[in-house]
C-alpha beads as a LAMMPS data file, in Angstrom:
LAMMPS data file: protein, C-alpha beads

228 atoms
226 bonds

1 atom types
1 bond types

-500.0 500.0 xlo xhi
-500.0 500.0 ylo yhi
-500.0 500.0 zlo zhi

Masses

1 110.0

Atoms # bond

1 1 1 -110.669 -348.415 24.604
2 1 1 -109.764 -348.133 23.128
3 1 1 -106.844 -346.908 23.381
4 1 1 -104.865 -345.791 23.251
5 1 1 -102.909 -350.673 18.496
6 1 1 -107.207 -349.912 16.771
7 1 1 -108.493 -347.006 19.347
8 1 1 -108.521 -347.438 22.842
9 1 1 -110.160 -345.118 24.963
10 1 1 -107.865 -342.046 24.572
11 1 1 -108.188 -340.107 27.410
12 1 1 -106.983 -336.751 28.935
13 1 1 -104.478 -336.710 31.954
14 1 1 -106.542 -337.485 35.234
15 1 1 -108.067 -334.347 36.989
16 1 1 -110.327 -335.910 39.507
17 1 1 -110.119 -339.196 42.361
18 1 1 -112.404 -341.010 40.185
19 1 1 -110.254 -339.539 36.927
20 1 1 -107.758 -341.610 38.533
21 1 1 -109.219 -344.953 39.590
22 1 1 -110.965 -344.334 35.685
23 1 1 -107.670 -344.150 33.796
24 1 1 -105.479 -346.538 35.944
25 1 1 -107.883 -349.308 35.136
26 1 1 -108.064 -348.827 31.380
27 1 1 -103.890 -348.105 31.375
28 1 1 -103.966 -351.259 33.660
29 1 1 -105.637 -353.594 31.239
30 1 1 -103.213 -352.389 28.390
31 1 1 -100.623 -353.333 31.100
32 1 1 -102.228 -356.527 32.406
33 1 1 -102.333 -355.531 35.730
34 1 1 -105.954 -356.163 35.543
35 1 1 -107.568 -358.788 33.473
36 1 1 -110.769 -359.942 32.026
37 1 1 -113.163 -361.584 34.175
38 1 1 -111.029 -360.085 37.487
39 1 1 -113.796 -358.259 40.471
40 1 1 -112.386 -355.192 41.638
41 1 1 -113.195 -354.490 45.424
42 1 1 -113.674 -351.338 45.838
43 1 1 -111.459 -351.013 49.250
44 1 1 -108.804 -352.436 47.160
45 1 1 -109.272 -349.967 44.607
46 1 1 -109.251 -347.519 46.974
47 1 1 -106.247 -348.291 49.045
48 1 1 -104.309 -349.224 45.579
49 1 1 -104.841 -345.813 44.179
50 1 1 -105.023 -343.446 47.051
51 1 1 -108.398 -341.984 46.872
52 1 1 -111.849 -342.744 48.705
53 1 1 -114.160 -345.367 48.096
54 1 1 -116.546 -342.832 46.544
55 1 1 -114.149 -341.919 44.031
56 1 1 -113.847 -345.308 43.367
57 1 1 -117.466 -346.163 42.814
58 1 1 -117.791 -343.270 40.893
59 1 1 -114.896 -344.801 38.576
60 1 1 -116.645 -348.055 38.503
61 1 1 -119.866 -346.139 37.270
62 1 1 -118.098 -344.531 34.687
63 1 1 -116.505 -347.634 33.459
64 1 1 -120.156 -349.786 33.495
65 1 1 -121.313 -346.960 31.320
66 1 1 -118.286 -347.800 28.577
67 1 1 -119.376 -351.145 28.987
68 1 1 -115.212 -351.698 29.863
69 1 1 -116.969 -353.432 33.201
70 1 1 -120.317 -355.161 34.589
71 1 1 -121.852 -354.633 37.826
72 1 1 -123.346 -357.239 39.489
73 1 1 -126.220 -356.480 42.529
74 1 1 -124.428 -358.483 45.307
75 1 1 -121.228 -359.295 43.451
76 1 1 -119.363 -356.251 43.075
77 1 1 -118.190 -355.090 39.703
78 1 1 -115.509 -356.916 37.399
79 1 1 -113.773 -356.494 34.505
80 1 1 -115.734 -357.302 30.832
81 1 1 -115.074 -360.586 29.451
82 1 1 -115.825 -360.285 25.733
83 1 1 -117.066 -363.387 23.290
84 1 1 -115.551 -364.512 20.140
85 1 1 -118.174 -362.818 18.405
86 1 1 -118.060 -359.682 20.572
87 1 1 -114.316 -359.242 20.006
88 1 1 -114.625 -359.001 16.100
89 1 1 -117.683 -356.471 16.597
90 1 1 -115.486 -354.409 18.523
91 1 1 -112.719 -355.169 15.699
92 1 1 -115.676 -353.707 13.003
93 1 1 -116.124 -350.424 14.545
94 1 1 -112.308 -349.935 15.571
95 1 1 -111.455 -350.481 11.482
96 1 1 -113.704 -347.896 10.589
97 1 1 -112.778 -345.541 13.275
98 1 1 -109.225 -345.979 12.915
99 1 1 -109.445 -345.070 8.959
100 1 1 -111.160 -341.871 9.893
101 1 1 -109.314 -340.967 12.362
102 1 1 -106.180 -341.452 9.997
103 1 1 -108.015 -339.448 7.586
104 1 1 -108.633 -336.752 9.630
105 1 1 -105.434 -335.941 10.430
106 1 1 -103.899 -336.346 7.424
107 1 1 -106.627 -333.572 6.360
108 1 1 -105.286 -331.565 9.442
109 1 1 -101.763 -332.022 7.745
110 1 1 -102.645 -330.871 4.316
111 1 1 -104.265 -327.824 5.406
112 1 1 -100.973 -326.997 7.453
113 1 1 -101.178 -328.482 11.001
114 1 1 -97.515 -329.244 11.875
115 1 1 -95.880 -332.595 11.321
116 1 1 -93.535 -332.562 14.522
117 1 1 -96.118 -333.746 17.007
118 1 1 -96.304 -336.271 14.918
119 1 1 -93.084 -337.205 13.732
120 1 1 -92.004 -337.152 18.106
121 1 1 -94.881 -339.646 19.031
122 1 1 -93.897 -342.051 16.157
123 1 1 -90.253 -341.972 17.264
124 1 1 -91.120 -342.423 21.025
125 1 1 -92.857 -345.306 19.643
126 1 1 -89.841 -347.014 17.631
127 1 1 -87.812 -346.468 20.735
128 1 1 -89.916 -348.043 22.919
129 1 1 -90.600 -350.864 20.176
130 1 1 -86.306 -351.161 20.027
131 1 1 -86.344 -351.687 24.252
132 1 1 -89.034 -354.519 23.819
133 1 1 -90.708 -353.439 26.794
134 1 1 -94.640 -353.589 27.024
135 1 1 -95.516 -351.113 28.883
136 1 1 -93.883 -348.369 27.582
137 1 1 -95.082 -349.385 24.173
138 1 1 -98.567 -349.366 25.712
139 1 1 -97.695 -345.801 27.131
140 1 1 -96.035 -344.713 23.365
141 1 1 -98.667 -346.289 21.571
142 1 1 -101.782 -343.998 23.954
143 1 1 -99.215 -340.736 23.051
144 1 1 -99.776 -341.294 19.139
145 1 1 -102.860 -342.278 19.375
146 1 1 -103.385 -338.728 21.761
147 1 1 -101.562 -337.026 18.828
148 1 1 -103.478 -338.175 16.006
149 1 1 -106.722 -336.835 17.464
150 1 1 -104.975 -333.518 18.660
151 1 1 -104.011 -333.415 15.320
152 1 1 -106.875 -334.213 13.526
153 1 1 -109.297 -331.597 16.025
154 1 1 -112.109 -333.834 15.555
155 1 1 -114.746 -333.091 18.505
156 1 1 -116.647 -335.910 17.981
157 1 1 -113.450 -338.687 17.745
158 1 1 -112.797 -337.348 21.145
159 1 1 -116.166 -337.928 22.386
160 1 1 -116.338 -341.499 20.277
161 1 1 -112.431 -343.221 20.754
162 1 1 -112.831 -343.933 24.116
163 1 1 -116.138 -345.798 23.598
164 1 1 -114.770 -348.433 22.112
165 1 1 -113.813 -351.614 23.718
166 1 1 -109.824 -352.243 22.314
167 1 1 -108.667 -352.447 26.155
168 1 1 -110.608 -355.952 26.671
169 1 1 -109.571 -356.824 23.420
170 1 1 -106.070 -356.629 23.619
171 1 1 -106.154 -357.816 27.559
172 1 1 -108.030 -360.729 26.628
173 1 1 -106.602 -361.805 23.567
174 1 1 -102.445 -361.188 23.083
175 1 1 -100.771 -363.087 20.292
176 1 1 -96.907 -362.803 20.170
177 1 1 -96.570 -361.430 17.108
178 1 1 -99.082 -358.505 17.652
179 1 1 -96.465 -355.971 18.264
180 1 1 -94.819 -356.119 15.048
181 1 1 -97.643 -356.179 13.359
182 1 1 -98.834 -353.147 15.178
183 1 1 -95.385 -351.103 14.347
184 1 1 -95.018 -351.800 11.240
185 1 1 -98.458 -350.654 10.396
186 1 1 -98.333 -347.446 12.720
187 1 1 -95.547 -346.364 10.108
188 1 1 -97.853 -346.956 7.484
189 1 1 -100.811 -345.365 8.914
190 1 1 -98.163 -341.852 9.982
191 1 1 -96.375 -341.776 6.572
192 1 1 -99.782 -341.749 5.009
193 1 1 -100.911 -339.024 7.607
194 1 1 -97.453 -336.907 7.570
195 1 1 -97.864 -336.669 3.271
196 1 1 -101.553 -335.266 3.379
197 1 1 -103.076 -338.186 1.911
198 1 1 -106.203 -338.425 3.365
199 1 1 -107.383 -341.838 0.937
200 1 1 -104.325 -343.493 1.764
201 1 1 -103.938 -342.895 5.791
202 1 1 -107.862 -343.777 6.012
203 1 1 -106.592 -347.479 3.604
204 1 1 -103.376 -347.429 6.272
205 1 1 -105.805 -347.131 9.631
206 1 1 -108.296 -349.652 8.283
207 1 1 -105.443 -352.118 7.518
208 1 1 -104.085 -352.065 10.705
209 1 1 -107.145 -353.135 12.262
210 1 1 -107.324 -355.605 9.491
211 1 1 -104.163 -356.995 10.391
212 1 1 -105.096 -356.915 13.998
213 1 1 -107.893 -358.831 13.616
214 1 1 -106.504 -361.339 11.323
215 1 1 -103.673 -362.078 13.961
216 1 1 -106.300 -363.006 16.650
217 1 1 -108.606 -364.630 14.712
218 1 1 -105.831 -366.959 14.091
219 1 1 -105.429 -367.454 17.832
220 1 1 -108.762 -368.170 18.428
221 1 1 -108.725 -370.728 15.892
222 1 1 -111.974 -368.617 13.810
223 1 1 -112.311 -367.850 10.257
224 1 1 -111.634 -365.029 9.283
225 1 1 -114.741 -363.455 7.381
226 1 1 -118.189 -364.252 8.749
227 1 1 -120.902 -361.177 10.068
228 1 1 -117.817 -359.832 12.352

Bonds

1 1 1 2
2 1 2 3
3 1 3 4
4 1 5 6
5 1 6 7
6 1 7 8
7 1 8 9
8 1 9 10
9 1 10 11
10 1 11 12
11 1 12 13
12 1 13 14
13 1 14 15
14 1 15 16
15 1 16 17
16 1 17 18
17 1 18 19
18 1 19 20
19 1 20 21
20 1 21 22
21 1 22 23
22 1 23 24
23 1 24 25
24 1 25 26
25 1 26 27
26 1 27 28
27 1 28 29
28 1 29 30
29 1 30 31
30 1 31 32
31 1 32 33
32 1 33 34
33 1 34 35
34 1 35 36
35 1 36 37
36 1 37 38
37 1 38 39
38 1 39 40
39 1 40 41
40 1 41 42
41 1 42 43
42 1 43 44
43 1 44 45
44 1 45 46
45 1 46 47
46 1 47 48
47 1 48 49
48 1 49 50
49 1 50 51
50 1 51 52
51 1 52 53
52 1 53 54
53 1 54 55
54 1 55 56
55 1 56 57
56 1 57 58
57 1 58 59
58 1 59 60
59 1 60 61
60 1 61 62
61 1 62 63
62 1 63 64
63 1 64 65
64 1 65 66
65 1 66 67
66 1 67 68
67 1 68 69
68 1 69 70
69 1 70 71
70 1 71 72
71 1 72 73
72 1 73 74
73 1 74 75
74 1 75 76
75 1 76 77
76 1 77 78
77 1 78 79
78 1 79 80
79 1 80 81
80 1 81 82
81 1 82 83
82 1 83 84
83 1 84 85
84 1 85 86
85 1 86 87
86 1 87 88
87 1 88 89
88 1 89 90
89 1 90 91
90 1 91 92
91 1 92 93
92 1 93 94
93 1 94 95
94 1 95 96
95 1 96 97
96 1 97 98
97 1 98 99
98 1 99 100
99 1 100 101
100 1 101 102
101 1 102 103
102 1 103 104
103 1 104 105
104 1 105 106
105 1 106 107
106 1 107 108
107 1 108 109
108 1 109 110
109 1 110 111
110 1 111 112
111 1 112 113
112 1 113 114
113 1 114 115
114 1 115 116
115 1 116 117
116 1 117 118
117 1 118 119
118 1 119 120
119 1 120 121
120 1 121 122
121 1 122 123
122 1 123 124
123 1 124 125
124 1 125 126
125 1 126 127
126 1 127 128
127 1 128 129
128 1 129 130
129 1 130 131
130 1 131 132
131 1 132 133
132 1 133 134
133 1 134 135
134 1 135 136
135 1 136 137
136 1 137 138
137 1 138 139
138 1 139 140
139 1 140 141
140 1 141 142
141 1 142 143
142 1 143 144
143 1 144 145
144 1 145 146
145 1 146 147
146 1 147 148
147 1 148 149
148 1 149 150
149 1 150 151
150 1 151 152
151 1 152 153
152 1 153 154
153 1 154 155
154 1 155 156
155 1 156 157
156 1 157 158
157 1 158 159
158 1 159 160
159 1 160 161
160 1 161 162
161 1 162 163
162 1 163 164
163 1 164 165
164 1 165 166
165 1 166 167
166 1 167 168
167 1 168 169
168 1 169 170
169 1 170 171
170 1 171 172
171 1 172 173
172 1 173 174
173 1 174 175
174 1 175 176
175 1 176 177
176 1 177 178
177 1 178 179
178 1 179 180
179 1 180 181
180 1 181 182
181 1 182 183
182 1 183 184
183 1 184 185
184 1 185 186
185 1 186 187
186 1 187 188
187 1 188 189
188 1 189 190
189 1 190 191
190 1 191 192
191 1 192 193
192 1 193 194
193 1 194 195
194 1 195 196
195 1 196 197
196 1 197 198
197 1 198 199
198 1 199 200
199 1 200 201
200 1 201 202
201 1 202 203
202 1 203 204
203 1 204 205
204 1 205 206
205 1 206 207
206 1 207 208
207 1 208 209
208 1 209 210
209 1 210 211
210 1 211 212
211 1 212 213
212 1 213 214
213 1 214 215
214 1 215 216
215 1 216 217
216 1 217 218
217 1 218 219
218 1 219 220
219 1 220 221
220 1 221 222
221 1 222 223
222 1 223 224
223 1 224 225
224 1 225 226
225 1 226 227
226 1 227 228
């Protein structure tokens, strides 16, 4: 993740060291402070975040088992670096996801959950959109994302969001016009939500990812269809 853009992992605030090391990697990728293909030394990880090299490896374990990193006997761990045909696999289970999520919380809605949570992520969102900086459209973007499950009180899109691998995708593969397509689409997807339609925010989520994929496709110079 997952995501926080299609999921990323969508995590709670850090509790723990390794919480810490955990989160500031994934929030780093959205960031590009770390990259794909870059080892992470654990001393370095250490020192960078404050906590002990135990916390760290216990991070790095965590991440192996999201498969956001490999670990490699005598080579340390480093970030995931994901193929052409990985990257649109990912981009197959975040369109699904994302249209259920959506649909979820637009159930939430219709049976009375309230629409300001909502309605405050999205604008956080437009603001940081209007400032044109990254990072706290990385940070806005993880908040609605946060919302829409809170909403939506879906146990098992908890558990599942953060399994998938968005962070690497977006790290790894950025085009320029990615954010608008992104914006203009979470409006979609939260107007959908914020009416109660539960068919047309699961059609809005799906069509982001959609129009994700379609914009780095393009990039990578790949058609389009194909057994992504």
């Amino acid at each position: 993740m997952p995501a926080t853009a299609p999921p990323e992992p969508v995590a709670e605030p850090p509790e723990t060291a390794a919480d810490t090391v955990f989160h500031g990697i994934v929030q780093g990728l959205a960031q590009q402070r770390f990259v794909p293909g870059q080892r992470l030394v654990e001393v370095d990880l250490a020192t960078q975040f404050g906590v002990s090299r135990a916390s760290v490896r216990e991070a790095l374990q965590r991440l192996a088992a999201q498969g956001l990193i490999e670990l490699h006997r005598n080579k340390g761990a480093a970030i995931r670096t994901l193929s052409a045909q990985e990257t649109l696999e990912v981009l197959d289970v975040a369109e699904r996801m994302t249209g259920l999520l959506a649909r979820s919380a637009a159930r939430a809605i219709a049976a009375g959950a309230p629409h300001a949570p909502i309605q405050d992520a999205l604008a956080r969102l437009r603001e940081a959109d209007r400032s044109q900086d990254p990072d706290a459209f990385a940070s806005a973007r993880r908040g609605l994302y946060r919302t829409l499950l809170a909403t939506s009180g879906s146990r098992e899109l908890r558990r599942l969001l953060p399994s998938i691998h968005m962070p690497i995708v977006y790290a790894q593969h950025r085009p320029a016009t990615l954010q608008q397509v992104r914006m203009h689409d979470y409006q979609a997807m939260c107007q959908a939500i914020l009416k109660g339609d539960e068919q047309a925010a699961d059609v809005a989520g799906m069509q982001h990812v959609r129009n994700v994929r379609e914009a780095i496709v393009r990039r990578l110079g790949a058609p389009a269809g194909g057994e992504a």
